[in-house]
C-alpha positions in Angstrom: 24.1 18.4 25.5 20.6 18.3 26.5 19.1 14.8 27.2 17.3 13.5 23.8 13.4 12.6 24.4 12.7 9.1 23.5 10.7 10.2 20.4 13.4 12.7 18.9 15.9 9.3 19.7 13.4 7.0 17.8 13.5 9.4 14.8 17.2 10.0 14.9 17.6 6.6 14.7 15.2 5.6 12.2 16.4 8.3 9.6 20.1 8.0 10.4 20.4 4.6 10.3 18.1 4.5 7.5 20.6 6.8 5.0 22.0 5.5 2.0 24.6 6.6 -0.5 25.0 5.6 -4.5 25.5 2.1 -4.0 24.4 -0.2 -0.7 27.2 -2.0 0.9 26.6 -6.0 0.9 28.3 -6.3 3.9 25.4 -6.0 6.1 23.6 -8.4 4.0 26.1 -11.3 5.1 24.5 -11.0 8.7 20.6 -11.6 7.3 19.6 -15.7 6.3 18.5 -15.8 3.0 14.8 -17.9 4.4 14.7 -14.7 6.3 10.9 -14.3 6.9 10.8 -10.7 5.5 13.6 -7.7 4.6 13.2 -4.3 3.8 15.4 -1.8 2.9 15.4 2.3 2.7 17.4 4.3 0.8 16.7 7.3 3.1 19.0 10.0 1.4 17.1 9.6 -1.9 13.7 10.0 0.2 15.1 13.0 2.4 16.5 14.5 -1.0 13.1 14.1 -2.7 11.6 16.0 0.4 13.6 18.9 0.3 17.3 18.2 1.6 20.6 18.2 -0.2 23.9 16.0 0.1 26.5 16.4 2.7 29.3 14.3 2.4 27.7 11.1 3.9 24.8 12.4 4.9 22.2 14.9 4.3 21.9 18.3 5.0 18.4 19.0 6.4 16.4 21.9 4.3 13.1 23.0 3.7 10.2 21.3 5.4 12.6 18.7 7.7 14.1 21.9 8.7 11.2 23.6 9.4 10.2 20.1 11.4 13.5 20.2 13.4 13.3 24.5 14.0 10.1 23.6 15.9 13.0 22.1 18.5 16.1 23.8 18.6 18.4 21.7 20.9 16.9 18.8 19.9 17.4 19.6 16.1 21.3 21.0 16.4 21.9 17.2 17.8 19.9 15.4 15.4 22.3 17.4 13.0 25.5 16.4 14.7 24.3 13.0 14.9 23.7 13.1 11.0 27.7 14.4 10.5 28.7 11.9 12.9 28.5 8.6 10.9 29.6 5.9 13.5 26.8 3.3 11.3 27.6 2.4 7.9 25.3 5.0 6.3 25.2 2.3 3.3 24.0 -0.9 4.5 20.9 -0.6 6.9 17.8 -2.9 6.7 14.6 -4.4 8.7 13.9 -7.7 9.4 12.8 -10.5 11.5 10.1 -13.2 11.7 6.6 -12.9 11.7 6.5 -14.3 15.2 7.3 -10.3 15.9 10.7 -10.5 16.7 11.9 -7.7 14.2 14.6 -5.7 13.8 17.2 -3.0 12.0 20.4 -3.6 11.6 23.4 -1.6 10.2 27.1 -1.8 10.0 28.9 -0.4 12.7 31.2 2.3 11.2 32.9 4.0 14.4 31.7 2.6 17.8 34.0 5.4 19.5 31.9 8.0 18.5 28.2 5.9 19.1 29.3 5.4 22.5 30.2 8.8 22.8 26.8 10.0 21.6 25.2 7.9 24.0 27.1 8.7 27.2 26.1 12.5 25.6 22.7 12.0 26.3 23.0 9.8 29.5 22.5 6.6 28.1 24.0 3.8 30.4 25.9 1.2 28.2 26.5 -2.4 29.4 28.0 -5.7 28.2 26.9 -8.7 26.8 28.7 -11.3 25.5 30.7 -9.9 22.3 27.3 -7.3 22.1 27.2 -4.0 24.2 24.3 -2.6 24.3 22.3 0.7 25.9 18.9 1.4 26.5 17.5 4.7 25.5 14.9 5.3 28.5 11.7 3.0 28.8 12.2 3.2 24.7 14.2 0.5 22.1 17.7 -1.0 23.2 20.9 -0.8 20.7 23.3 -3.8 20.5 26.4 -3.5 18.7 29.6 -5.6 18.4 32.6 -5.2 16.2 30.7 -5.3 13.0 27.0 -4.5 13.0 24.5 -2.4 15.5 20.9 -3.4 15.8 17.6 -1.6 17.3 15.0 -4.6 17.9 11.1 -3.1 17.5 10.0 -4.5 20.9 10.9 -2.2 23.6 10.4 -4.6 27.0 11.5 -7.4 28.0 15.3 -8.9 29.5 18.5 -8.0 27.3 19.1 -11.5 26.5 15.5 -11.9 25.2 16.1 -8.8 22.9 18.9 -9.9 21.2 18.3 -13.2 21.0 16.3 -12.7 17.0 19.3 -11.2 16.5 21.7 -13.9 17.1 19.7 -16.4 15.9 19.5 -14.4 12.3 23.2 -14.3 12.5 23.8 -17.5 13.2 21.2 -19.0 9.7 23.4 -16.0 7.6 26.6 -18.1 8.4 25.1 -20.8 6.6 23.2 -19.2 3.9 23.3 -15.7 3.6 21.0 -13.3 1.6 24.3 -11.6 0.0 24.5 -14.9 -2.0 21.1 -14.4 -3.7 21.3 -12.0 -6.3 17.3 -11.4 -7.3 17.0 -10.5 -3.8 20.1 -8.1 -3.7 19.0 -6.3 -6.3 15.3 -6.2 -4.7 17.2 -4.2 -1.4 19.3 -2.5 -3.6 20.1 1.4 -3.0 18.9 2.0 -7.1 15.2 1.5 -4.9 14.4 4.2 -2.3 12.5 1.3 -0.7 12.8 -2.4 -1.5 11.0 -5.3 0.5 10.3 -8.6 0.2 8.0 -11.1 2.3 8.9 -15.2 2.0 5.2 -16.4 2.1 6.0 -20.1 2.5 7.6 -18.9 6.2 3.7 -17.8 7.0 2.5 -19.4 10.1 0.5 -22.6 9.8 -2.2 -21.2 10.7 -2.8 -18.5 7.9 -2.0 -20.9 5.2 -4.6 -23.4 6.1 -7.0 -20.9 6.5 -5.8 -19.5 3.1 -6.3 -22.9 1.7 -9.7 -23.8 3.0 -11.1 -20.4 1.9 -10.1 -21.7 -1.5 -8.3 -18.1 -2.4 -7.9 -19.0 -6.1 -3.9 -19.1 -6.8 -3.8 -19.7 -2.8 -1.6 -22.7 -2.6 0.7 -21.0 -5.7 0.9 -18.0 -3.4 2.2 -20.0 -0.8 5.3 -21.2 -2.3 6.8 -17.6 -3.7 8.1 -14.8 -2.7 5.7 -11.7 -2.6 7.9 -8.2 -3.6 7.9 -4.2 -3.4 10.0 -1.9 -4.7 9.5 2.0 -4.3 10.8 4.6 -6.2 11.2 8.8 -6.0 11.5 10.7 -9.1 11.1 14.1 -9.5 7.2 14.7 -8.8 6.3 10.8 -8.9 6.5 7.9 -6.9 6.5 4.4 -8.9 5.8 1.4 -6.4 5.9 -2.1 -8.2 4.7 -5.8 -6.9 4.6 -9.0 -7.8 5.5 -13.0 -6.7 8.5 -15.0 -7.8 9.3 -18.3 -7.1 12.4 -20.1 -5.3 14.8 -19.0 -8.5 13.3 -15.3 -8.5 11.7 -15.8 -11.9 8.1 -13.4 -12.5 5.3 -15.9 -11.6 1.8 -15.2 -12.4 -0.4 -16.2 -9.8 -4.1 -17.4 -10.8 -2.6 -17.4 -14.4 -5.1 -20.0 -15.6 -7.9 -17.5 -15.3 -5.4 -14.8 -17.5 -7.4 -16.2 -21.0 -10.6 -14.5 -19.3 -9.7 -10.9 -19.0 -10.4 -8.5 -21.2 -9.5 -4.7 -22.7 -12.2 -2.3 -20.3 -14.2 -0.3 -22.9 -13.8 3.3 -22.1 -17.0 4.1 -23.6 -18.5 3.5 -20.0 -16.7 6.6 -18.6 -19.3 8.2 -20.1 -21.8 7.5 -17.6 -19.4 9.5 -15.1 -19.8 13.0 -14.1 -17.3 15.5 -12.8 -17.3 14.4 -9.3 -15.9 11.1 -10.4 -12.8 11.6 -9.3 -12.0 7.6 -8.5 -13.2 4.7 -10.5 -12.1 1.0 -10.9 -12.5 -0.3 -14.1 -11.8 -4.1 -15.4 -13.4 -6.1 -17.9 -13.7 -10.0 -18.2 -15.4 -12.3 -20.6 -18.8 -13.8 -20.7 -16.9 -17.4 -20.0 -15.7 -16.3 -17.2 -15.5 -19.6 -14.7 -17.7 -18.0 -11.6 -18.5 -21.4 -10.2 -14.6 -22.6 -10.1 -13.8 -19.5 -7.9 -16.8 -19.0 -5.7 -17.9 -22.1 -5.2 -14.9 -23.2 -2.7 -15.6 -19.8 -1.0 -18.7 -20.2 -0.1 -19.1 -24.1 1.1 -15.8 -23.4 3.3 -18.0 -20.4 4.9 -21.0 -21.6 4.8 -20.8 -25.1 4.4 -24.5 -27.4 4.1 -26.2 -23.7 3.1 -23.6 -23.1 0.3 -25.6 -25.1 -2.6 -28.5 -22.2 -2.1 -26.2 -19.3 -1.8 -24.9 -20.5 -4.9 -28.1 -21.0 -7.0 -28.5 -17.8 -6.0 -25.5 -15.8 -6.7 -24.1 -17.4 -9.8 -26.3 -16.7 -12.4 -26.0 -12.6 -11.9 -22.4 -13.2 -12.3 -22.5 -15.5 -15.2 -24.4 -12.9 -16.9 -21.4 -10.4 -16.3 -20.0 -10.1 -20.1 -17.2 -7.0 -20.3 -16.5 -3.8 -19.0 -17.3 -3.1 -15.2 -17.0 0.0 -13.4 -17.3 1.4 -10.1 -16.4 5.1 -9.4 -17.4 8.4 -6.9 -16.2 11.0 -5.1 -17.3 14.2 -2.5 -19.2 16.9 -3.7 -18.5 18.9 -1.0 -14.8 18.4 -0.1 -13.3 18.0 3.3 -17.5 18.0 4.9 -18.6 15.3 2.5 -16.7 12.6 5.2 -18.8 14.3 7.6 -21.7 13.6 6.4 -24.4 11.6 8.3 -26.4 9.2 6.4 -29.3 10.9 5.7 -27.1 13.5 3.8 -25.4 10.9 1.9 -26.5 12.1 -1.6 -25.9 15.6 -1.5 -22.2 14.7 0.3 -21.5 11.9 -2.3 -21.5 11.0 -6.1 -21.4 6.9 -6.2 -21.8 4.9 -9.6 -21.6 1.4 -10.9 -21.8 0.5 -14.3 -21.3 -3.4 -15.9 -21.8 -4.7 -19.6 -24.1 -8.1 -19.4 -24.7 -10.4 -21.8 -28.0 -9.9 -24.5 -30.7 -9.4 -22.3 -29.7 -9.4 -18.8 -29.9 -6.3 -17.6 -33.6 -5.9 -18.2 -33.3 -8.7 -16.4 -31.4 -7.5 -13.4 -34.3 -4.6 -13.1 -36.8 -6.0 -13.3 -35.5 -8.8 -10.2 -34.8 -5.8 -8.2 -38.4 -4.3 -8.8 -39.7 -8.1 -7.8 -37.6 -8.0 -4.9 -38.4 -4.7 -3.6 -42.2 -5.1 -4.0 -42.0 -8.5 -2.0 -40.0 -6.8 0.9 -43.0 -4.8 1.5 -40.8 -2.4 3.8 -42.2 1.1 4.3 -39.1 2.6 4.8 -38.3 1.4 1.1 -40.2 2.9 -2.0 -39.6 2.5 -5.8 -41.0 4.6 -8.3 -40.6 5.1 -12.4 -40.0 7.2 -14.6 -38.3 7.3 -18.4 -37.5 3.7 -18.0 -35.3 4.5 -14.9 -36.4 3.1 -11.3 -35.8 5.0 -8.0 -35.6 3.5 -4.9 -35.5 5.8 -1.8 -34.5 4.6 1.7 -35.9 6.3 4.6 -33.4 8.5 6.6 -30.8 6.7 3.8 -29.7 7.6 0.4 -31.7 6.9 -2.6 -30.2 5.1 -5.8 -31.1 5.2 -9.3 -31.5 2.0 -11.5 -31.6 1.1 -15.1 -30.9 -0.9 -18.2 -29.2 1.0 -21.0 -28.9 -1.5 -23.9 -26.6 -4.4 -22.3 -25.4 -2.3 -19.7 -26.7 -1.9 -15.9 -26.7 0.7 -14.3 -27.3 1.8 -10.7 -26.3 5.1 -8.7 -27.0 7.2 -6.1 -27.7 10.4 -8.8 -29.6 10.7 -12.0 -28.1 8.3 -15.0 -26.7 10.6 -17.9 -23.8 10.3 -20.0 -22.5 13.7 -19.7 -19.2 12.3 -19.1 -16.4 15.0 -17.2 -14.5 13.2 -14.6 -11.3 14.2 -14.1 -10.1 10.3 -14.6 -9.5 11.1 -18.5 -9.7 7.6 -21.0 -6.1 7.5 -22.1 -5.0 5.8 -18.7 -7.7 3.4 -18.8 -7.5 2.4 -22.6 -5.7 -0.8 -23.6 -5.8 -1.9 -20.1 -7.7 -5.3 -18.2 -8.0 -3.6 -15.0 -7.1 0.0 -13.5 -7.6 1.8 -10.3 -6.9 5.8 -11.0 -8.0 8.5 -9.0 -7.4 12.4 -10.1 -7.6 15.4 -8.1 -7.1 18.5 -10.1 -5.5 21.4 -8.9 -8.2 23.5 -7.5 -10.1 20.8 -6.3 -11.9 21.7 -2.8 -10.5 19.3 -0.8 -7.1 20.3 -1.3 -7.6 23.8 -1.8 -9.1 23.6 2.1 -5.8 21.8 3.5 -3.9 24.7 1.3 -2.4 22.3 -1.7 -2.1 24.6 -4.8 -1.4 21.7 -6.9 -3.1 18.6 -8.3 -2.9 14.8 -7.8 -2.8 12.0 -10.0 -3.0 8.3 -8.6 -3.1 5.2 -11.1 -2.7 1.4 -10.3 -2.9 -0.9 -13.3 -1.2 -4.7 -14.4 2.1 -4.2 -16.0 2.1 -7.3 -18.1 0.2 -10.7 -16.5 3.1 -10.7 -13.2 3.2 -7.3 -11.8 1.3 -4.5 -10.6 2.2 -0.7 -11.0 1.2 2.2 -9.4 2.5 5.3 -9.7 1.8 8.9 -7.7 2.5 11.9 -9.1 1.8 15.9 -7.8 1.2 18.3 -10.9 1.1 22.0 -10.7 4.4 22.5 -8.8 8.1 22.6 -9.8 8.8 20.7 -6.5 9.4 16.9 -6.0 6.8 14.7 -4.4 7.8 14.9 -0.8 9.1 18.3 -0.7 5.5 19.6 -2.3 3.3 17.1 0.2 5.2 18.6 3.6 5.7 22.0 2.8 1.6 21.7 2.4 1.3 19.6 5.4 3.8 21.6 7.6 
């Protein structure tokens, strides 16, 4: 067998020992600590099969685009193959972890050490002893230990044996006492049903990050602190669905900055009408005219700016206290792939930009005519303002230029004239009923994917799913293919 280069090992590893059946063994589980700083798991048969690939006993036959991939090397690809059908690791139980010191790791149980060892003398791997763990170095690349039970790949690459396997004993030794397999909200977290699962203990963050998280004054900071931040990922057909959220030490929902919940509001679709058809990304939320600025900003800014902060404040607050409703910032390229090219003098014919926010009675007039005030007291050259249907223009030399005005209570400003024609692809129906949204949509046809050769569309939304988690969810339309298997037959 031709010697394996240290990237086609990394990848055999990685997606072998990332493969998963119908139900993940919780064997492996008994070797990570419950306190462990982070864990993630990957379901990588689901993920392969979503890209292309079928089932094959306990492993997955490679088709389509991974085939394609692995054609490009033919010796290479026949062992990856083999190494697939081989199954010496417990195709069901493989994870990553570690601490956030960087001593991370995957680990997997060991399912038939004759025939890893056999693989790696294949492809002239030297294996030594020590202690109960051999091990084997694949080149200047990542070391394997395994003993009896489990095999492990640690993420750093240098450094003395002992020094690499030390995480890994030490993670062992906290399991014996208090292993993850005991905790079931975590369990079902890393659980095969997920094609990716992860979790992060953020009261194991180093010192140093929580103070600084506590004297920036982060809102829900100190909340955060104590729970347990969480991602799950998962394939269906044409859509990925990726959910996160915080629990605390009994894995109950929490709802960080929850005190500040009573404030939001439904966004008011009616403002999509000041978008245009290339809108194809907006953010949208809406809050109420109580909204309690001062008790969020004010820790901010006197822990950056400290004996200056009582100015900055005056300053800033009373433009958000006048913030009463729906706000929303959205754009996109009117020239596809070229528009990221675009130098800055170019910026308006490359890019559509647009924010528009609902003040109270009033304000923005207000906000207008400050802007005019501020502008004429610059006194720059390279700025000019003009006026015209009760809209103000303000060109920046060798910049973009931006359009302002007040349209009943709401502000406007954007680098294009203000209309309501209305036309972005982001229709209303995913944005009604909801406090805040992120949703992008690029139709099928659209330039930029029609110049990377995508004949189909893609829709991308991100909302609150209740007050304690946050789903977003990917889908490709326009194709009878799943997710994956559309994206890399494009890409490939």
């Amino acid at each position: 067998m031709k010697k394996l280069s240290l990237w086609s090992i990394l990848l055999v590893a990685a997606i072998a020992m990332g493969l998963s059946s119908c139900s993940r063994s919780s064997a492996t589980l008994d070797y990570i600590a419950a306190d462990a700083d982070f864990v993630m798991s990957l379901n990588v048969r689901a993920i392969l099969e979503n890209a292309g690939c079928a089932k094959s006993g306990e492993g997955v036959a490679l088709q389509g685009p991974m085939a394609k991939l692995l054609n490009s090397s033919p010796e290479e690809g026949a062992s990856f193959r083999e190494f697939l059908e081989e199954g010496f690791v417990d195709l069901d139980a493989v994870f990553a972890t570690g601490t956030f010191k960087g001593d991370a790791f995957m680990i997997a149980g060991l399912k038939n050490e004759e025939k890893l060892r056999k693989f790696l003398k294949d492809n002239d791997c030297e294996i030594e002893t020590l202690g109960d763990f051999s091990y084997s170095q694949i080149g200047s690349g990542p070391t394997i230990f395994w003993n009896s039970d489990i095999a492990a790949i640690p993420f750093r690459t240098w450094g003395q044996p002992e020094k690499l396997l030390a995480p890994v004993k030490d993670m062992i030794r906290r399991a014996e006492k208090n292993p993850i397999s005991k905790v079931s909200w975590k369990t079902d977290i890393l659980s095969s049903d997920h094609a990716l699962g992860a979790f992060v203990n953020m009261q194991n963050l180093p010192s140093i990050v929580k103070t600084m998280m506590r004297q920036q004054g982060l809102g829900a900071a100190t909340e955060i602190l104590d729970a347990t931040l969480c991602a799950t990922f998962d394939l269906s057909g044409a859509k990925a669905i990726m959910k996160f959220g915080y629990r605390d030490a009994d894995g109950k929902p929490m709802t960080p900055g929850k005190e500040f919940q009573k404030y939001l509001a439904k966004i008011d679709t009616g403002m999509m009408e000041y978008l245009n058809k290339y809108d194809v990304a907006m953010a949208a939320g809406a809050i109420k005219g109580d909204f309690p600025w001062k008790d969020i900003i004010e820790p901010v800014i006197k822990a950056s700016l400290g004996a200056g902060a009582t100015t900055q404040i005056a300053m800033i607050l009373p433009y958000l206290e006048a913030l009463d409703g729906t706000m929303i910032v959205a754009g996109g390229p009117r020239n596809g792939l070229n528009s990221f090219n675009a130098i800055a003098s170019e910026f308006n014919q490359n890019w559509d930009i647009i924010f528009a926010a609902q003040l109270k009675d009033g304000k923005a007039a207000t906000f207008v005519t400050d802007l005019r005030d501020l502008i004429q007291s610059i006194g720059d050259s390279s700025i000019a303002y003009s006026e015209e249907d009760g809209t103000m223009k303000v060109d920046i030399l060798g910049g973009p230029s931006f359009f302002i005005k007040a349209d009943g209570n709401n502000f406007i400003i954007a680098n294009r004239t203000i209309t309501k024609e209305g036309g972005s692809s982001v229709k209303s129906d995913v944005v009604s009923g909801e406090k805040s949204v992120f949703a992008m949509n690029l139709p099928k046809g659209y330039p930029a994917l029609k110049e990377i050769g995508a004949e189909w569309g893609v829709r991308l939304t991100s909302k609150m799913s209740g007050d304690d988690q946050t789903v977003t969810e990917l889908e490709v339309y326009g194709t009878d293919k799943p997710l994956l298997e559309t994206v890399l037959s494009t890409v490939l």
